[in-house]
N, C-alpha and C positions, 0 to 999 in steps of 0.2 A: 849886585845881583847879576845872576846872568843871563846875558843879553840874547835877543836870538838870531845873535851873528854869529855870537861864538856856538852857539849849539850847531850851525851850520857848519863851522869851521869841524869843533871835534869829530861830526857823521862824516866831511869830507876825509878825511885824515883814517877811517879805518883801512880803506884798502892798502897802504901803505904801513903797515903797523912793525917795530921791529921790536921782537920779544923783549930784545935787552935794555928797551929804552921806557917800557911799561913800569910804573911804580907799584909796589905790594900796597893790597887796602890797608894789610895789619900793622904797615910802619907809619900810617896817617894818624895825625893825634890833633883831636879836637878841643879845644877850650871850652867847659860847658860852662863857664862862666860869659860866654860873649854872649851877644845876641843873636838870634836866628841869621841874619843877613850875613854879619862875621861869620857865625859858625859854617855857613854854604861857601862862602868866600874864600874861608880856610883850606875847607875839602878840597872844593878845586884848582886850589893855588897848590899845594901838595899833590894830591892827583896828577895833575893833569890834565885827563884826560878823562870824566865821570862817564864817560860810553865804554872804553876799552880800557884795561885796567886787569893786572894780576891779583891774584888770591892763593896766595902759598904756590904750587905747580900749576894753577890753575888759569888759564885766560878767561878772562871774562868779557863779553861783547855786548854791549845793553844795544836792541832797536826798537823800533815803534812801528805798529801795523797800525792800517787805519780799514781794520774791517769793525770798527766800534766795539769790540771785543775787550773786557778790564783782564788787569792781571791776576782779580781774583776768580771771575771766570774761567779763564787757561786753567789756572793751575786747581780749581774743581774739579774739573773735566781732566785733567791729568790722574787725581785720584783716583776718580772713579775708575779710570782704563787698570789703576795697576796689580 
């Protein structure tokens, strides 16, 4: 499982990011035969890196706000604006 040293380590690690060493999500392959603990184990061991991370062209950058605010919140309130 993962620890939260290493979630400290991948947040430490964004500002240094170099595009070409970012892994694509759509070349990770999961064994849906393992168990939950494997299957997360898996991810991140291919990943990398689950905060920063490619998607086709695409950078992806996961953070966390701590204004208590969910992600299904945000992205409500996203709808409504658009």
């Amino acid at each position: 499982m993962i620890k939260f040293m290493e979630v400290n380590v991948f947040m430490n690690t964004r500002s240094k990011i170099n595009e070409n060493d970012l892994v694509d999500i759509k070349d990770v392959v999961i064994n849906p035969m393992l168990n939950k603990e494997k299957r997360i184990e898996s991810f991140v061991q291919q990943i990398k890196n689950p905060l920063c991370y490619k998607c086709g062209e695409y950078i992806v950058q996961v953070s966390f706000s701590n204004n208590g605010r969910t992600l299904e919140d945000c992205f409500t309130e996203y709808l409504k604006n658009l």
